[in-house]
C-alpha positions in Angstrom: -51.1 -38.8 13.9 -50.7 -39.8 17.6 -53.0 -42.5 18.8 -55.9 -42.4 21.1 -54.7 -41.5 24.9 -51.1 -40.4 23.1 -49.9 -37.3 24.5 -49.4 -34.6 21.5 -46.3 -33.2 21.3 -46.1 -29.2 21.7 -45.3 -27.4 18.7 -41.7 -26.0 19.1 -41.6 -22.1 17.5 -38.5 -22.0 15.4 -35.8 -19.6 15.8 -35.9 -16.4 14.4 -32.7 -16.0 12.2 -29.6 -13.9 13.6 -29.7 -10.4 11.6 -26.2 -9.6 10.9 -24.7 -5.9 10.4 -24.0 -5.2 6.6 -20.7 -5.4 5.7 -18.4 -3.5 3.6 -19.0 -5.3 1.0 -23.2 -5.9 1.1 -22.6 -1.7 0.7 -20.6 -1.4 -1.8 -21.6 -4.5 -4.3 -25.3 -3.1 -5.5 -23.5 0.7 -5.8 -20.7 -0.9 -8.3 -23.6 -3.8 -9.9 -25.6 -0.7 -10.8 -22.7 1.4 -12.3 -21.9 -1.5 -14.6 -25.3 -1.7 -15.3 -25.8 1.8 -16.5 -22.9 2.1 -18.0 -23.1 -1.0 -20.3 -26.9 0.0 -21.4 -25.6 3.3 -22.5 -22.5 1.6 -24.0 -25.0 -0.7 -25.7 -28.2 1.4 -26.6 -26.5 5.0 -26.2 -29.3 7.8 -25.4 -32.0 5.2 -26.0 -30.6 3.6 -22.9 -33.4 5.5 -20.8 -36.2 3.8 -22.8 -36.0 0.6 -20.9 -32.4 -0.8 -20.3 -31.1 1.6 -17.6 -34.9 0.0 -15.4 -34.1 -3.2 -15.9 -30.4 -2.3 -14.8 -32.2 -0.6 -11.5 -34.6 -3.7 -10.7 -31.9 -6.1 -11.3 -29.6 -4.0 -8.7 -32.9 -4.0 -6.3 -33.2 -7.6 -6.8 -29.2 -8.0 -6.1 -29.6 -5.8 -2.9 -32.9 -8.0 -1.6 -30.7 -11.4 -1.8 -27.7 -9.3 -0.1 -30.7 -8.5 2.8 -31.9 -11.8 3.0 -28.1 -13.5 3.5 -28.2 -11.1 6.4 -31.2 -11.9 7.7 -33.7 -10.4 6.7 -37.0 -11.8 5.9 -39.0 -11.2 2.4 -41.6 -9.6 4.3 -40.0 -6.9 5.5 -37.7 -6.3 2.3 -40.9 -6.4 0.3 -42.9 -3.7 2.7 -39.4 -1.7 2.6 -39.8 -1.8 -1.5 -43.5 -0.9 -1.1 -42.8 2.0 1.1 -40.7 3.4 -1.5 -42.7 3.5 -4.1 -45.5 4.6 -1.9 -43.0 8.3 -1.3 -43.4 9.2 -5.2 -47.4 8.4 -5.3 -47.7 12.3 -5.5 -45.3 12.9 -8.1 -47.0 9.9 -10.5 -50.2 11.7 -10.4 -48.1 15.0 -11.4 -46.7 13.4 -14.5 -49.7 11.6 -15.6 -51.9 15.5 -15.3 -48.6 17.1 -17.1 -48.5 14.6 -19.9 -52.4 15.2 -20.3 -51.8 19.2 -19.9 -48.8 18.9 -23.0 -51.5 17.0 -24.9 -54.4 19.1 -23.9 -52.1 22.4 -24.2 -51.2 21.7 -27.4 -54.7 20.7 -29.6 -56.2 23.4 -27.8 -53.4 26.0 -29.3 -52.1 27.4 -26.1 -48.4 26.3 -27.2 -48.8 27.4 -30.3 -49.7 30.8 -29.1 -46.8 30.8 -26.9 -44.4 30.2 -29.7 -46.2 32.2 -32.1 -46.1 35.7 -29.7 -42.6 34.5 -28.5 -41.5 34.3 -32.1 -42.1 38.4 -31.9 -41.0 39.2 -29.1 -37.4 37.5 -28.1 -34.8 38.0 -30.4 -32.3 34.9 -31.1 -29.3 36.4 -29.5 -31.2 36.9 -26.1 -33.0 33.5 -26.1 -31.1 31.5 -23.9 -31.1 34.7 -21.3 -34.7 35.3 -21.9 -35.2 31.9 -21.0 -33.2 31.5 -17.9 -34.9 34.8 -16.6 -38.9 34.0 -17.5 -38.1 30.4 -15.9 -36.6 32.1 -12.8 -39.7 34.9 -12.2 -42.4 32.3 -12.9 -40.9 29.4 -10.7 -40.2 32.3 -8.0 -43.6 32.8 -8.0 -45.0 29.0 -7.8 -42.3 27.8 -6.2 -42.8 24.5 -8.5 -39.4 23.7 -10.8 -41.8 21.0 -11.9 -45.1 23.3 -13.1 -42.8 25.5 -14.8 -40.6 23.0 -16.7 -43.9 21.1 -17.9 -45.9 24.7 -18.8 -43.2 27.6 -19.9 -40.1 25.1 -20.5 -42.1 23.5 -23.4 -43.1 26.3 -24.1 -39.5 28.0 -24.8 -38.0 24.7 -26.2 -40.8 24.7 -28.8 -40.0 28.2 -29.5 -36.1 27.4 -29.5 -36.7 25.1 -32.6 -39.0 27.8 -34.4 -36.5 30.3 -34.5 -33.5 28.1 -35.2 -31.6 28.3 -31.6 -30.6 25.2 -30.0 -33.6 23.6 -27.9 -31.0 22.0 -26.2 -29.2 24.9 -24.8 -32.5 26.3 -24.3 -33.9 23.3 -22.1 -30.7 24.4 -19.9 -31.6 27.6 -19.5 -35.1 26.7 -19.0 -33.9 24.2 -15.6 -31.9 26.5 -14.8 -34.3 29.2 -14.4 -36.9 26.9 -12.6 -34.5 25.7 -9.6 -34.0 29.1 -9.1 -37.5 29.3 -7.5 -37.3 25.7 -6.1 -34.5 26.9 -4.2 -35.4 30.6 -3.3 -38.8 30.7 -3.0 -40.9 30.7 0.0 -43.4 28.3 -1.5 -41.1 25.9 -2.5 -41.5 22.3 -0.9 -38.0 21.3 -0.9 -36.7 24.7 0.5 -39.2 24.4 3.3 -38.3 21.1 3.6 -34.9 21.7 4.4 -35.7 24.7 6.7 -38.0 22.0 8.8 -36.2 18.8 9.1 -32.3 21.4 10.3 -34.7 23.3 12.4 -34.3 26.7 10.8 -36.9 29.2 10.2 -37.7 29.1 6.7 -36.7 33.2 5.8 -33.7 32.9 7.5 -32.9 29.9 5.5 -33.6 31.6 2.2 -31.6 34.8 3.2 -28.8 32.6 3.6 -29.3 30.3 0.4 -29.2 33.7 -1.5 -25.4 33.8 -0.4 -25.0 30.9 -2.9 -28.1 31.0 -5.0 -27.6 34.4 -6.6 -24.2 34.0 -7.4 -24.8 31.1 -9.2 -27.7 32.5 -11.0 -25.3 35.1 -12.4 -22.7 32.6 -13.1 -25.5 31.1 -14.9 -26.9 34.5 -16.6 -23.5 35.6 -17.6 -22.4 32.4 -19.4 -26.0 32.1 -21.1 -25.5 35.9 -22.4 -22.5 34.7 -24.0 -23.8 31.9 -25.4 -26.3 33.4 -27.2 -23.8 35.7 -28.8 -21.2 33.7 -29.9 -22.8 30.0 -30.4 -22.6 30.5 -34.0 -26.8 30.3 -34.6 -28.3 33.6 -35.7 -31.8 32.4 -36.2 -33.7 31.0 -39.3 -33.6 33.0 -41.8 -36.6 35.4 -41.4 -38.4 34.2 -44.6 -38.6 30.6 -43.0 -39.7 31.9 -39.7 -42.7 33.9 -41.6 -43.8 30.7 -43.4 -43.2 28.9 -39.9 -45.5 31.2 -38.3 -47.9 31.3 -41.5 -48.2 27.5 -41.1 -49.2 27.9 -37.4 -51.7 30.5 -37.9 -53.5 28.5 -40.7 -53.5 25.6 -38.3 -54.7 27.4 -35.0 -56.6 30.2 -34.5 -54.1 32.2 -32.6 -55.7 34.4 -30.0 -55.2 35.6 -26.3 -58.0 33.0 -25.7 -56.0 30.3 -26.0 -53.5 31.2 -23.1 -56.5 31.2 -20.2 -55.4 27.8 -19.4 -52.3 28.9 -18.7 -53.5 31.8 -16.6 -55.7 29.1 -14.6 -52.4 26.7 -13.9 -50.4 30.3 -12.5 -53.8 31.3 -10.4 -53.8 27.7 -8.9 -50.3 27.3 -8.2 -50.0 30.5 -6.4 -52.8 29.5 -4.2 -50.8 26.4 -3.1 -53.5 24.1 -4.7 -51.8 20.3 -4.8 -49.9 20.5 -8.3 -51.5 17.5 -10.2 -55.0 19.3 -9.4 -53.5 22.4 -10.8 -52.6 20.9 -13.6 -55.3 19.0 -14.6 -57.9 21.3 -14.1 -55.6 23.5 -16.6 -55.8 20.0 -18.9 -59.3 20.0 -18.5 -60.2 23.3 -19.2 -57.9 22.9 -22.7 -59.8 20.4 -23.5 -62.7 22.4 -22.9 -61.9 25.3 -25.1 -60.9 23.6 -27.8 -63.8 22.4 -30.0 -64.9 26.3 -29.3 -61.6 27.3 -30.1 -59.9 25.1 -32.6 -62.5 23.4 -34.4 -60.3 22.4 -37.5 -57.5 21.4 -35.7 -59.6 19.1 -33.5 -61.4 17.7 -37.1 -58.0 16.8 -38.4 -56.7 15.3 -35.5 -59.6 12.3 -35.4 -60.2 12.7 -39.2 -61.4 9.6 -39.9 -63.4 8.7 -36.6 -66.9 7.2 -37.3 -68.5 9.3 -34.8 -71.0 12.3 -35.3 -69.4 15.2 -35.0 -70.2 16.4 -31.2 -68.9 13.2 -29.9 -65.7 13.7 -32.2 -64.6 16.5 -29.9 -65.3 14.0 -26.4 -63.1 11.7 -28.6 -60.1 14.1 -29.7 -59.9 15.5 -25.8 -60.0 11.7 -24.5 -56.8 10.8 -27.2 -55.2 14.1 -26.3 -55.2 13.5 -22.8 -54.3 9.8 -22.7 -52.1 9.6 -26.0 -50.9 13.5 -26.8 -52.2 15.5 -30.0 -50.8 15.4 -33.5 -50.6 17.7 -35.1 -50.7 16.1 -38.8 -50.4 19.3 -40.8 -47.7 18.0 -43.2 -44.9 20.5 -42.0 -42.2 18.5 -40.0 -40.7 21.3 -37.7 -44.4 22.4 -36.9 -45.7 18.6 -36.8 -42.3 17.9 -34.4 -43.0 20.9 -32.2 -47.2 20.1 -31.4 -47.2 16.2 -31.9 -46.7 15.3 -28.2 -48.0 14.8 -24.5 -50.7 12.5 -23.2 -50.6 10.6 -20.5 -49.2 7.2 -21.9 -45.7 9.1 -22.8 -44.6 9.0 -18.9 -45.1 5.5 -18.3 -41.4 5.0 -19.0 -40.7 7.9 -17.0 -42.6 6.5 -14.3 -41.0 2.9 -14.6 -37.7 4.5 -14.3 -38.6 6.4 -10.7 -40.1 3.2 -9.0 -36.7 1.3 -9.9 -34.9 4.1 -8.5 -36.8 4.4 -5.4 -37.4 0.8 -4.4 -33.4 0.3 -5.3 -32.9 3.1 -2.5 -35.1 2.8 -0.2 -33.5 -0.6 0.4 -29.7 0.9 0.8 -31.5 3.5 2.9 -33.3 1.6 5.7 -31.4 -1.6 6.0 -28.5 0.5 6.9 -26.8 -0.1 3.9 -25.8 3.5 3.4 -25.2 4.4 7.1 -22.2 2.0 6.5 -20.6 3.6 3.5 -21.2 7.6 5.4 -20.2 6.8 8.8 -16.7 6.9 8.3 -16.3 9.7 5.9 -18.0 11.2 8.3 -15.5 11.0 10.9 -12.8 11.7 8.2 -15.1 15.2 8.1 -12.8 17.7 10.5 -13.1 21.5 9.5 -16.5 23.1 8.3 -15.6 22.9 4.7 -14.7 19.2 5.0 -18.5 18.9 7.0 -20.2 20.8 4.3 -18.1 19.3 1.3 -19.4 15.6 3.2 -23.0 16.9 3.5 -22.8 18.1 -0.4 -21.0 14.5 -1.9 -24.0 12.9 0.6 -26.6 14.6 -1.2 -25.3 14.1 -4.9 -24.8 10.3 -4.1 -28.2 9.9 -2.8 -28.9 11.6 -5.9 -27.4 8.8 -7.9 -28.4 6.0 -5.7 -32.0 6.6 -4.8 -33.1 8.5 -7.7 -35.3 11.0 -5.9 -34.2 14.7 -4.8 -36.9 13.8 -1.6 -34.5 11.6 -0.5 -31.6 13.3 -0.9 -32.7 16.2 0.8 -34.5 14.2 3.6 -31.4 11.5 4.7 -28.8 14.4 5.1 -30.6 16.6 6.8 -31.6 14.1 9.4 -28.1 12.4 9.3 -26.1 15.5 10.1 -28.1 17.7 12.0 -26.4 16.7 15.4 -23.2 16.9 14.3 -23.9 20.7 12.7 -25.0 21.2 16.0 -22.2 19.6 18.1 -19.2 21.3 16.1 -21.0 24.7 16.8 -22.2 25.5 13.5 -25.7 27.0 12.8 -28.2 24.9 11.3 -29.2 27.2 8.8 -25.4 25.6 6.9 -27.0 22.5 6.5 -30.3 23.8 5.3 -28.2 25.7 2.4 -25.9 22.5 1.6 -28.8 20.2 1.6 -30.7 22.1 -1.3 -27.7 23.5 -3.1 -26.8 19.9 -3.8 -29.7 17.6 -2.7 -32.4 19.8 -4.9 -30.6 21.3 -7.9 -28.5 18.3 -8.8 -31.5 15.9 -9.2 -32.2 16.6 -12.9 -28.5 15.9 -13.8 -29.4 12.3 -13.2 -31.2 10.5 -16.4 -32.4 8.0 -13.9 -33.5 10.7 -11.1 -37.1 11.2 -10.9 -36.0 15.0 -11.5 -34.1 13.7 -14.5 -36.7 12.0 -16.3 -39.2 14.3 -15.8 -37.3 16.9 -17.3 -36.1 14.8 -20.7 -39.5 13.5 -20.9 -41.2 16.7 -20.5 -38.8 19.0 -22.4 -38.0 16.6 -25.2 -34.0 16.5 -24.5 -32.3 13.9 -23.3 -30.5 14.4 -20.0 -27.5 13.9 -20.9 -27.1 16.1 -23.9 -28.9 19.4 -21.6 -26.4 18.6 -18.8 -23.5 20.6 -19.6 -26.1 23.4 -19.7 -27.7 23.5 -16.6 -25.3 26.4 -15.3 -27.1 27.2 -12.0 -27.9 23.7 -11.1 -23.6 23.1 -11.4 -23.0 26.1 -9.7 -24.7 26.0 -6.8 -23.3 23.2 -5.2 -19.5 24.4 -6.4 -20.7 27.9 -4.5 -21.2 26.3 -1.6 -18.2 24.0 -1.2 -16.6 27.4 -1.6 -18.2 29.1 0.5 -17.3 25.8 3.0 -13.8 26.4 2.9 -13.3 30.0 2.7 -15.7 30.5 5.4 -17.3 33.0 4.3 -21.0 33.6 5.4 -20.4 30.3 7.9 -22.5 30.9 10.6 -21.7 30.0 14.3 -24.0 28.7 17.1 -23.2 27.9 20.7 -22.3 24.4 20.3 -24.6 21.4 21.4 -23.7 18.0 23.2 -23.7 15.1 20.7 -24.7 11.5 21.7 -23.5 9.5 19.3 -20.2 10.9 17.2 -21.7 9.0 13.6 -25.3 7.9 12.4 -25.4 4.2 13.7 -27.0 2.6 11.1 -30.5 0.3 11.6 -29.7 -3.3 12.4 -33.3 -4.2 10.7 -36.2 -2.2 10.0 -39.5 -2.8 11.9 -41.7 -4.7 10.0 -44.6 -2.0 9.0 -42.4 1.0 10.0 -39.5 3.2 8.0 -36.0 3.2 10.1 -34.4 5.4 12.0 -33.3 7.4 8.8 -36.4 6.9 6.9 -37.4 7.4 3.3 -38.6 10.9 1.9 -41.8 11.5 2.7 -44.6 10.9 0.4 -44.3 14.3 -2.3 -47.5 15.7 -3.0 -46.0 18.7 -5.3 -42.9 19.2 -7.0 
């Protein structure tokens, strides 16, 4: 310390560190660290890789990607508010598949599944399953506009039925995404379709007449190959004495009535009134949960058989478990006790581990500039409108890949090549169909995609093994890079000046504020 009558020195502020430009290589090394990650946790845990090694593969490639930032630069701060911003974007769709994982639970003790299956049994016959289910996916997301909603209430639903009736639920989980990206991409309460309509600056009905030019022939790419499946995949159905017993066995476990399907009718009433879809949900959850001990007092009894409560408080305690752990269905048949023995809100928390891995992993490539550097020159490469659109379609299945939310990869190419749509003279209403032909269906191709997990988690099948099956969801984006370089259905507009001939990507992002590019905004439905 200085002594007395010692001038004290004046604090000199130290230099903020130069932020350098990512280079080629801070690009490209977390896109090929996280390819060898996922690729050595399938090699090594095969379709179990999604129960915990492909997320510590994703952290470890965030945390790989921060130290890259911070050799540029960049401070931990604002790499840690980038992360936090992020996960922030998917708060919506956390509370979606906590309330579906309580509706699966809540659905199933209170025998609205098992009504589904049991009347479904009747009605569709084996060779027309995998069309039926394509179709009743397609009409009930076109009328929700939710992919999500319809996966987590009708595509159990089918995929439960599938296994009663000795089709393939994996085939039939195809059919079922299939069907429900038909509405997510052509109907006019979709979020992602207006979405794309806002952020190209098209009007939202001339956007969806021109995403039919690509939608509907996929769909009957998709109808036509499902048709045939159903004929020819070798799987005629149980034989009908086991279905009987199957459907004796549900009967003598539920009380099978038209009762049991007025949650359902609640969750369709809600969604079509645009209420938030985990309200929706839950309120469907909850009034399950509701019915139940009304409903299905012996199922409820044998589900908490040995509790140690009285018996009003044992249906408060079989609701809680249903809704926070799923329902089992413990009736000693194993198709019937594999069908109902599922849901509750602890099943997503893997699913949910996955998706805030995925999005903190690309949020950082996205507003540090990381991927402006790898798009900027294949951008420039981009010279006729099919080369554009095929650029704008690879752009949105990388993002895809790399960010693990369909938000994102809608949001990023839309912003990043509006100008240039406009510049080259091409309307915007191109972009809006490329951006959702490959930047919405895609997304639950991906095991690590939010899309993805959702739909394994919710539907039972593993991403990869429903893949090959999602017919639309491939077609689509094939349909448009044909429609790209045939030029057919193109559109022209009068074209606009440009200012800058690529996306210049952020040197660093403010502080407390996304980048130019941004991150998808926070998702309150799906």
């Amino acid at each position: 310390m200085p002594g007395k009558g010692e001038k004290v020195p004046e604090q000199v502020p130290q230099p903020h560190r130069p932020i350098r430009p990512p280079s080629w290589f801070d690009a490209i090394a977390p896109l090929v660290l996280l390819a060898v990650m996922i690729m050595s946790s399938v090699a090594l845990f095969g379709l179990h890789a999604i129960n915990g090694p492909i997320q510590v593969g994703l952290l470890l490639a965030a945390m790989a990607t921060s130290f890259i930032l911070m050799k540029n630069g960049h401070s931990w701060e604002a790499i840690a508010e980038s992360g936090a911003r992020g996960v922030a974007s998917v708060v919506g769709a956390i509370f979606i598949l906590f309330a579906v994982g309580a509706l699966i639970g809540a659905w199933n003790m209170a025998g609205t599944i098992p009504t589904l299956v049991y009347y479904g049994v009747h009605v569709i016959h084996p060779n027309w399953f995998y069309l039926a289910s394509v179709l009743i996916c397609g009409i009930i997301s076109m009328g929700i506009g939710s992919s999500w909603t319809t996966a987590g209430t009708m595509g159990v639903g089918l995929v439960g039925l599938a296994v009663m009736v000795g089709v393939s639920p994996v085939i039939t989980a195809g059919a079922a995404i299939s069907g429900c990206y038909v509405g997510e991409k052509l109907s006019p309460l979709s979020e992602t379709a207006i979405l794309s309509a806002q952020l190209t600056g098209t009007d939202i009905y001339t956007h969806l007449r021109q995403q039919a030019w690509s939608s509907i022939p996929a769909l009957i790419i998709a109808i036509l190959l499902f048709a045939v499946l159903g004929l020819t995949d070798g799987t005629d159905g149980l034989d009908q004495s086991v279905i009987t017993s199957e459907l004796g066995a549900l009967d003598g476990l539920f009380w099978i009535t038209p009762v049991n399907l007025l949650p359902l009718l609640l969750l369709v009433i809600l969604s079509v009134r645009k209420t938030p879809a985990s309200i929706a949900i839950m309120l469907s959850a909850l009034l399950a949960a509701a019915l139940a001990p009304f409903t299905q007092t012996a199922a409820m009894l044998r589900f908490v058989a040995e509790s140690d409560v009285t018996e009003p408080l044992v249906f408060v305690k079989a609701s809680w478990l249903a809704l926070a752990n799923g329902f089992e269905a413990n009736s000693g048949i194993p198709m019937v006790d594999g069908l109902l023995s599922r849901g509750g809100m602890d099943s997503m928390l893997l699913t949910i581990w996955l998706i805030i891995g995925a999005l903190v992993f690309g949020t950082l490539l996205d507003e540090f500039g990381l991927l402006a550097k790898l798009i900027a020159p294949v951008l420039l490469r981009a010279r006729s409108a099919g080369s554009l659109i095929a650029t704008v379609v690879g752009s949105a299945l990388g993002l895809n890949l790399v960010s693990g939310d369909q938000y994102v990869a809608v949001v990023l190419p839309a912003r990043m090549f509006r100008e240039e749509f406009a510049a080259r003279g091409l309307a915007s209403t191109n972009l809006s169909r490329a951006v959702c032909d490959a930047g919405s269906v895609t997304s639950p191709l991906i095991p690590w995609n939010s899309c993805g997990a959702y739909m394994a988690v919710v539907l039972g099948v593993p991403t990869m093994l429903y893949l090959p099956y999602c017919f639309f969801n491939i077609a689509s984006p094939l349909v448009t890079l044909a429609l790209g370089y045939t030029g057919f259905r193109i559109l022209r507009a009068a074209p606009a000046p440009l200012s800058t001939s690529v996306p210049a990507p952020p040197v660093s992002p403010a502080p407390a504020a996304p980048s130019s590019t941004g991150t998808a905004p926070p998702a309150p439905d799906r």
